[in-house]
C-alpha positions in Angstrom: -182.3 -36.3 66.9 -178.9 -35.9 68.1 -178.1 -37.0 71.5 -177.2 -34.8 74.3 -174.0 -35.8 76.9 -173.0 -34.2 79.8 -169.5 -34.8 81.1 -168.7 -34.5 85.1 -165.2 -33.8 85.7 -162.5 -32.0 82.7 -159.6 -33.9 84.1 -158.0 -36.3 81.2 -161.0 -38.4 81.3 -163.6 -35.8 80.7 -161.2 -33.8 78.0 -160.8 -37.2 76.2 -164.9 -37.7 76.5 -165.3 -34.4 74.8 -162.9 -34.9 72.5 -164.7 -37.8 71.0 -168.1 -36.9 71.6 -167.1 -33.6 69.7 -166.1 -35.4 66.8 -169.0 -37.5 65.9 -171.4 -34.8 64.7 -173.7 -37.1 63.2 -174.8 -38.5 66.1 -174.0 -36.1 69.1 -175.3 -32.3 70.1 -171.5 -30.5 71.9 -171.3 -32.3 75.6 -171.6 -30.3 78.6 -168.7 -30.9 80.2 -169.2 -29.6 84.3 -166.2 -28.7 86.4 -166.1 -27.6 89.7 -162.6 -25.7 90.1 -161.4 -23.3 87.2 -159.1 -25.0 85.2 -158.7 -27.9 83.4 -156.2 -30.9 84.6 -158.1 -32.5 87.2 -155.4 -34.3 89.7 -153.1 -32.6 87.2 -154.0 -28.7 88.2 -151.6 -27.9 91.3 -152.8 -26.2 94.0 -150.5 -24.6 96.9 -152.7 -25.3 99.7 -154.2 -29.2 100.3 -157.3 -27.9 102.1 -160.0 -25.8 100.4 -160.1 -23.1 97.5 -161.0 -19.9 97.5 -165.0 -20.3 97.1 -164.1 -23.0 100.1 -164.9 -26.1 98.1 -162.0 -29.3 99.2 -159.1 -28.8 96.8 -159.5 -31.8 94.6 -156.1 -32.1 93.2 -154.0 -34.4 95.5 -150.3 -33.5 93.2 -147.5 -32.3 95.2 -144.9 -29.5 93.8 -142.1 -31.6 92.9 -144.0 -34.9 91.5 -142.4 -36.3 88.4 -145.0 -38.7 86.0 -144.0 -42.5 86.9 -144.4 -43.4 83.4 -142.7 -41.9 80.4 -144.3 -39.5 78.2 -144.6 -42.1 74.9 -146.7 -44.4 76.7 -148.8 -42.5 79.0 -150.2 -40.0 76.1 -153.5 -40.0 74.4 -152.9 -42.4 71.4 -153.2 -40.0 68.8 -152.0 -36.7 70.9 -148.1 -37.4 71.8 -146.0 -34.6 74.2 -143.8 -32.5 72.9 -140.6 -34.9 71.5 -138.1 -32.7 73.1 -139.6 -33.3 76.7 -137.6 -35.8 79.0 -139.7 -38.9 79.1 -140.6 -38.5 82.9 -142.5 -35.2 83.4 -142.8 -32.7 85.9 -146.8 -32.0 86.7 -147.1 -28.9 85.4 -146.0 -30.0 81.6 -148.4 -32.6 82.3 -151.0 -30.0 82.8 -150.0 -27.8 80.0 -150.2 -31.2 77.9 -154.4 -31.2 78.7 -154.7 -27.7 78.1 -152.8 -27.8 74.8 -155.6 -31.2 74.5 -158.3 -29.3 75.5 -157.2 -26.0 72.9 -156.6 -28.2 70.1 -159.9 -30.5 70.0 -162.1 -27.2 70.9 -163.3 -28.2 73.9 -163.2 -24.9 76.2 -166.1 -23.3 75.0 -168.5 -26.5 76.4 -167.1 -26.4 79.5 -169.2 -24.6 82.7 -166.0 -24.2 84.9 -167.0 -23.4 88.4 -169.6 -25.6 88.6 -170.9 -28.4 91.0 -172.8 -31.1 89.9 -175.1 -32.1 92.7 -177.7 -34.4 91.7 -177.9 -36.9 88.8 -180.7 -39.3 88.6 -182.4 -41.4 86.3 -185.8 -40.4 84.5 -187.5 -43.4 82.6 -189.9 -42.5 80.1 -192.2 -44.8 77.7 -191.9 -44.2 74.2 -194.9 -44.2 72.1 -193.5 -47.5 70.5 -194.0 -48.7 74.9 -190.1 -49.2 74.6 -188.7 -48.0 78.0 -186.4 -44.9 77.6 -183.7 -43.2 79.7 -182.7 -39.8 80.1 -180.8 -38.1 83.1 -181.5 -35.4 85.1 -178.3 -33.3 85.4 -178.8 -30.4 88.4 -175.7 -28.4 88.7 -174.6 -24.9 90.6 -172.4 -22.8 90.3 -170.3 -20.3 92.6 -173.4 -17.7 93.5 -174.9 -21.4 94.4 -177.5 -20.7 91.4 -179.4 -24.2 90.4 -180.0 -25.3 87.7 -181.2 -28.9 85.9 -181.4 -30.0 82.6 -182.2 -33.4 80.5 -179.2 -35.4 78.9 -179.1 -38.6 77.2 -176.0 -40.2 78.8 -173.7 -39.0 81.6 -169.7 -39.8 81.9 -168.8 -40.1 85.1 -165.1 -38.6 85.0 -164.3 -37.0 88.9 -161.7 -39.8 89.5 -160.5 -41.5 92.2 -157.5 -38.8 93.7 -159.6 -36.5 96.2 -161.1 -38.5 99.2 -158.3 -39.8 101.2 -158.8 -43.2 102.7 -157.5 -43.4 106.4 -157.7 -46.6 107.8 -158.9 -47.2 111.3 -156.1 -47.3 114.0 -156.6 -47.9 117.8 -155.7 -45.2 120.4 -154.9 -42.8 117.0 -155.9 -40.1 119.2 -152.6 -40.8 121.6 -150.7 -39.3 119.1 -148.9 -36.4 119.8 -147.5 -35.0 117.0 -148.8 -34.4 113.1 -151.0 -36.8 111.4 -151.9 -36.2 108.2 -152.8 -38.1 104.5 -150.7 -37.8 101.3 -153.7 -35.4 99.6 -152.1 -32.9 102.1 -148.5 -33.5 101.4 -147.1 -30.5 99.0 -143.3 -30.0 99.7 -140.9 -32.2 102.1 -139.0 -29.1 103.6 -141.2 -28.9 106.3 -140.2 -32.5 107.4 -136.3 -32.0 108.0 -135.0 -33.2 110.6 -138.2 -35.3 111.4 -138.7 -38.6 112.2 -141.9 -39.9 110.3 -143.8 -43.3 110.3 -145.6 -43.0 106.3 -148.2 -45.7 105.9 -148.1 -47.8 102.8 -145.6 -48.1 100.4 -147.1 -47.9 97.0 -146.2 -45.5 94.7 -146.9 -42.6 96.4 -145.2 -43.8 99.4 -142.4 -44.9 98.4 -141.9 -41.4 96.3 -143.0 -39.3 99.0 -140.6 -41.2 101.5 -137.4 -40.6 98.7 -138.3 -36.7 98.9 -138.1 -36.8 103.0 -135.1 -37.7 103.2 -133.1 -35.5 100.8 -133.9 -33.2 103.7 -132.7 -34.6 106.5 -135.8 -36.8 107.5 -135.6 -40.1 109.2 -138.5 -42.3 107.5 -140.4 -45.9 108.4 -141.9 -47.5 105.5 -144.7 -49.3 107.5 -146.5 -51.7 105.3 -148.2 -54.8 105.5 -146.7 -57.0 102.9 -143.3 -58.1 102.5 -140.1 -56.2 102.6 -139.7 -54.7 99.6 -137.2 -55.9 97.2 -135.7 -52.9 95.7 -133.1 -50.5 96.9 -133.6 -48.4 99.5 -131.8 -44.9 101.0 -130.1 -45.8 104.3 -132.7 -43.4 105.7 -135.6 -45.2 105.0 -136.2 -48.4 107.0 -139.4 -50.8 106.4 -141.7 -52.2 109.0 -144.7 -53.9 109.5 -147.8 -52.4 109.3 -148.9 -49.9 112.5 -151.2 -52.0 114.9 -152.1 -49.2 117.2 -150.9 -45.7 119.1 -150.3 -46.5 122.8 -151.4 -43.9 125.7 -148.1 -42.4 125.8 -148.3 -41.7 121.7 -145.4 -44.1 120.6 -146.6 -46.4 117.5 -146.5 -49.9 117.9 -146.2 -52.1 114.8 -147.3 -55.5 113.9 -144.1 -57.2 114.6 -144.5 -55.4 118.6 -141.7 -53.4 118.1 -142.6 -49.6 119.7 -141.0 -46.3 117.6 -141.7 -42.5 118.3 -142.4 -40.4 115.4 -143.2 -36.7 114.7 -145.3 -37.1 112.2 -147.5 -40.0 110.8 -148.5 -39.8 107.4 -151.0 -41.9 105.3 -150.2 -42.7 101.8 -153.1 -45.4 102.4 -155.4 -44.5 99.0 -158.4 -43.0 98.6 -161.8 -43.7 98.5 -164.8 -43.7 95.7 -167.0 -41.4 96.5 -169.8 -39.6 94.2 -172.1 -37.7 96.1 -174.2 -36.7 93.5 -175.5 -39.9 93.2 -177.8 -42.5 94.5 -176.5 -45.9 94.6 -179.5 -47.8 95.2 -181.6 -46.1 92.9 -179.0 -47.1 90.2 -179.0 -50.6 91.7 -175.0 -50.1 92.6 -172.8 -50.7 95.6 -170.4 -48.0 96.0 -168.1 -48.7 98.2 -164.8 -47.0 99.7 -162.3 -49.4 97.2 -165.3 -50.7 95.1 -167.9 -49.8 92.5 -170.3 -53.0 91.5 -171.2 -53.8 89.6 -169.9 -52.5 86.6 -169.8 -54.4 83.1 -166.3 -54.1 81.7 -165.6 -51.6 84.8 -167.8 -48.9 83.2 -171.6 -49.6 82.5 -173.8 -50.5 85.1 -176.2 -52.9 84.3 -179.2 -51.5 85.1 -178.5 -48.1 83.2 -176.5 -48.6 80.4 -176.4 -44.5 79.5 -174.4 -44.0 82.4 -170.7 -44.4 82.5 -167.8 -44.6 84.6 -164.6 -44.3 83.5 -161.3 -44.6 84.9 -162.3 -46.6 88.1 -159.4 -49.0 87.3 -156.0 -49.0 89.1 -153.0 -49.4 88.4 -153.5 -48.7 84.7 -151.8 -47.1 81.9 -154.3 -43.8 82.3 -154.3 -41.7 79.2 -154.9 -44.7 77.3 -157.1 -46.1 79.3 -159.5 -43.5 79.5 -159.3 -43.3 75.4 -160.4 -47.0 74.9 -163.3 -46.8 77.4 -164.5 -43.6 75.5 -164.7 -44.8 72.4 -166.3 -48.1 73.4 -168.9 -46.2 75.2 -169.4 -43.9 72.4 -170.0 -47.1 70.3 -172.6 -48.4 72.6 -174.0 -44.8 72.5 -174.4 -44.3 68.5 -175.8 -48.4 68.1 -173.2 -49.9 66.6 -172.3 -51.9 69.2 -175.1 -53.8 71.2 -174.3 -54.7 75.1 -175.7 -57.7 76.6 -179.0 -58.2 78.7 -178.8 -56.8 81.9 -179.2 -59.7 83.3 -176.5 -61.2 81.6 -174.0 -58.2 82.0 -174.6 -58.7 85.9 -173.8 -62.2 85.7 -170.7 -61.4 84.2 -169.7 -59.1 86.7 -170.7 -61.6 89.4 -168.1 -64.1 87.5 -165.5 -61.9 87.3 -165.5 -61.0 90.8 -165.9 -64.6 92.3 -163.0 -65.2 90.1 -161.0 -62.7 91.7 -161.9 -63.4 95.0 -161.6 -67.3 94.6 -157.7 -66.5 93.3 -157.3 -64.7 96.6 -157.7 -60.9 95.4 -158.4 -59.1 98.8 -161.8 -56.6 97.9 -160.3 -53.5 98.4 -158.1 -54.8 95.4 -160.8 -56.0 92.7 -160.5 -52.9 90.4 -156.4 -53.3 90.1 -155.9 -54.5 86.3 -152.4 -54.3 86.2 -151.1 -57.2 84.0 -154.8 -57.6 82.6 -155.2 -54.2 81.4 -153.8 -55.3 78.1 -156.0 -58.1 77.5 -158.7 -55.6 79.0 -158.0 -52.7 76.2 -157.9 -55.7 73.4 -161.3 -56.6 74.5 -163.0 -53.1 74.1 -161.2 -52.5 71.1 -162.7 -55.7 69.2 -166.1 -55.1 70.4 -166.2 -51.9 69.3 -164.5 -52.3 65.9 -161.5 -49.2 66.7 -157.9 -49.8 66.3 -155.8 -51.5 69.0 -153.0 -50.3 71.4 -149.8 -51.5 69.4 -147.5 -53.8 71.4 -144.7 -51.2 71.8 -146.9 -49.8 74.6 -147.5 -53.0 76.7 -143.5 -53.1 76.6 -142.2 -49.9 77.6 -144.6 -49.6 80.3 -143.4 -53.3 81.2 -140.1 -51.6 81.0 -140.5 -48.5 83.1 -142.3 -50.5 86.0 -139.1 -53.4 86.0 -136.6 -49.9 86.2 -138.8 -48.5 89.2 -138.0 -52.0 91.3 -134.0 -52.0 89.7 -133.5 -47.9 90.7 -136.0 -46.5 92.6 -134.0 -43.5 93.0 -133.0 -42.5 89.7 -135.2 -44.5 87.1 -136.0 -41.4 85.7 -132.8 -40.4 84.2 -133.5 -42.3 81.5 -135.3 -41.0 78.3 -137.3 -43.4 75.6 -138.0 -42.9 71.9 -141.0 -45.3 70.1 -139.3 -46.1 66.9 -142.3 -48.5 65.1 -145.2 -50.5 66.3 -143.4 -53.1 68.4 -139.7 -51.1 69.1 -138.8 -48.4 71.5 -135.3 -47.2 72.3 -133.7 -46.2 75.2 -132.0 -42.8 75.3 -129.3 -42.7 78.6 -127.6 -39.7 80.0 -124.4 -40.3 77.2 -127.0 -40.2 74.3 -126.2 -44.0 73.4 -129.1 -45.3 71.8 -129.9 -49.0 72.6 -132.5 -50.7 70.5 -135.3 -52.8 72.0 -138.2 -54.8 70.6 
C-alpha cells in the first residue's frame, strides 16, 4: 500500500518535500501539502503590512520590500533546479519567490496543495498490527478560512512552517519607560519612515546589520547594540556599535551595558525568533520545544520517539535550499526502508552527545542548532547514509566566499556576480566583466 504524507508549510521546504515525495510513485500516494496563506514562498511571499492578513491570521512572512538574498543565486538553489543564468547572483525577494513558483509549476505540485488552510492538531495514533508490531499513523485536523474541520490519517508528517514568524523579544527592565516606537524586525518593511530618526536596533546579525545599512541611506542615526565584540568590518559613519541595552530608565533614555545612557526614537529588535508549533504536543511526542531549541532531534530532524515525523529546516545559519533537499531525501529514505535508523534509545543517546558536546565547548543553548562550518560535514553524513549523491565542493567554497566578502564590504558585496564553471571552480564576474578564476 502506498504511503500517505502530509506536508505543513509550502515554503521552500515543503515545495522541495513534495517534489520528492511526488517523484517516488512506487512507494508514495500525492502528499497533502497544507498552507495557511494563499501563495506559495513561505518567508519568501511579501506582504505590505507586518501585522495580520485579510482573514486576520499573523502575516507569516517576516521579508521586507527592498531585501536582497545574502547568498548568490548558484549556491543557494535547489541542486538540481538552478535560477535563471541571466539573474545577478544576489536576488531581490520577489525573483526569489518567482523562483518557488516556477519550482512548484515545474514538479506539479499545485494541484496537492489546500492553500488557505490551518493545520491545528497533529498527534500520534499507535496501532498493533496483526503481526503485534506497533504502528504509527498521524492524525492530521486542518481548517480552512469558513473555519470548516476536518481530520484525516497520514503515514508521516514534514514539519516545514520554519523558523521566520514568531519574533523573539528579549526581556528588558523598565521597557515600558520607553517613550517612543518599539518594534521587532518581522515588522520592519521600508526604512523611509525612519529618516531623520535616531534608533537603537538590537543585535547585529544579519538582519541587523542589513536593516541598520537601509536606515541610514535616509538620514537615520543608528546604534548597533550588541552583546559581543565590536564588529570587525566596515561600517557607515552613521552607524555606531554599543554594548548590549541593560535596561530603559524612568525617564525613557536606554542605558547600555557599558553605563553609558542614549535617547532614541525608536528601538527595534532584530533579536530572532522563536520555535513555535502550536499544533503540536510536545510531551506527548516526548520533545522539548523551546524558544531557540527543538530536542531532541536525531540528525536535527527525527525525533526519537516517532520516527514518521520530521522536522526540517530547524538549522541556522545554513545554506537553505540545499539544506532542506538533503534532509528530504534522507527522510524519504528512511520512509521507503532503505535506510534503517537506530534504536530509539540509541538515537537519543546520540542527541544527548552531541549536545553535551556543544555545551562542554562553550556553545551558549539558544545557539545549539547553528551548524555553520559543520553543515558540510552535516550534508556529507545524510548523503552516505542514504546512498544519494553529495553537494560538490564548489558549493562549500563560494558560500565560504560570499560570507568572507560580507565581513570585507558590507556595503556593496553584492556587486559582484559568480558563475560555477565545474565541480570544484566558480568564477567571479565584477562590474568590468573581468572574469577571475577560482578553485
Amino acid at each position: 500500500m502506498l504511503q500517505l504524507v502530509a506536508v505543513i508549510g509550502a515554503g521552500a521546504a515543503g515545495l522541495c518535500t513534495a517534489r520528492h515525495i511526488l517523484s517516488r510513485t512506487d512507494t508514495f500516494a500525492a502528499p497533502v501539502v497544507f498552507e495557511l496563506s494563499d501563495d506559495v514562498g513561505g518567508t519568501w511571499r511579501y506582504e505590505e503590512n507586518g501585522g495580520t492578513d485579510g482573514s486576520g491570521r499573523p502575516v507569516h512572512s517576516s521579508m521586507y520590500r527592498d531585501l536582497r538574498t545574502n547568498l548568490p543565486k548558484e549556491v543557494m538553489m535547489f541542486p538540481d533546479f538552478p535560477f535563471d543564468p541571466h539573474l545577478s547572483s544576489f536576488l531581490p525577494h520577489q525573483e526569489v519567490q518567482q523562483y518557488l513558483q516556477r519550482f512548484c509549476q515545474s514538479h506539479h505540485i499545485g494541484p496537492h496543495i489546500r492553500f488557505n488552510t490551518a493545520v491545528e492538531k497533529v498527534r500520534p495514533i499507535v496501532m498493533t498490527t496483526d503481526e503485534e508490531e506497533q504502528r504509527t499513523r498521524w492524525e492530521v485536523t486542518s481548517a480552512d478560512l469558513s473555519g470548516h474541520q476536518k481530520t484525516e490519517t497520514f503515514d508521516a508528517v514534514f514539519v516545514c512552517t520554519g523558523h521566520y514568524s514568531d519574533p523573539h523579544i528579549p526581556d528588558i527592565p523598565g521597557i515600558k519607560n520607553f517613550k517612543g516606537c518599539v518594534l521587532h524586525s518581522h515588522s520592519y518593511r521600508c526604512p523611509e519612515p525612519f529618516s531623520g530618526r535616531s534608533v537603537v536596533i538590537l543585535g547585529a546579525r544579519a538582519s541587523g546589520v542589513d536593516i541598520s545599512m537601509e536606515l541610514v541611506k535616509v538620514g537615520a542615526k543608528v546604534t548597533l547594540s550588541h552583546r559581543h565584540p565590536p564588529l570587525p568590518i566596515p561600517l557607515p559613519p552613521a552607524i555606531t556599535q554599543s554594548t548590549s541595552v541593560a535596561s530603559v530608565q524612568d525617564d525613557g533614555s536606554i542605558r547600555f551595558q557599558d553605563g553609558s545612557v542614549s535617547q532614541a526614537d525608536v528601538l527595534m529588535f532584530c533579536t530572532g525568533y522563536n520555535f513555535k508549533f502550536p499544533f503540536l504536543d510536545p510531551d506527548q511526542l516526548g520533545l522539548e520545544i523551546q524558544d531557540h531549541l527543538v530536542a531532541p532531534l536525531f540528525l536535527h530532524m527525527i525525533p526519537p520517539a516517532f520516527p514518521s515525523l520530521f522536522f526540517l529546516g530547524v538549522c541556522k545559519t545554513i545554506c537553505p535550499f540545499p539544506h532542506f533537499d538533503r534532509q528530504v531525501q534522507f527522510a524519504v529514505a528512511v520512509l521507503d526502508g532503505s535506510l534503517s535508523l537506530p534504536s530509539r534509545s540509541e538515537m537519543e543517546r546520540r542527541v544527548r552527545s552531541d549536545l553535551d558536546v556543544k555545551l562542554q565547548q562553550g556553545v551558549q543553548q539558544h545557539h545549539l542548532l547553528v551548524l555553520d562550518r559543520d553543515q558540510w560535514e552535516y550534508y556529507d553524513t545524510l548523503a552516505q547514509a542514504a546512498g544519494f549523491t553529495p553537494l560538490p565542493p564548489v558549493i562549500q567554497s563560494l558560500y565560504e566566499e560570499a560570507f568572507r566578502q560580507r565581513r570585507v564590504h558590507p556595503e556593496n558585496y553584492r556587486r559582484f556576480n559568480y558563475r560555477i564553471i565545474s565541480e570544484t571552480q566558480w568564477e567571479v564576474v565584477d562590474p568590468e566583466n573581468t572574469n577571475e578564476c577560482l578553485i
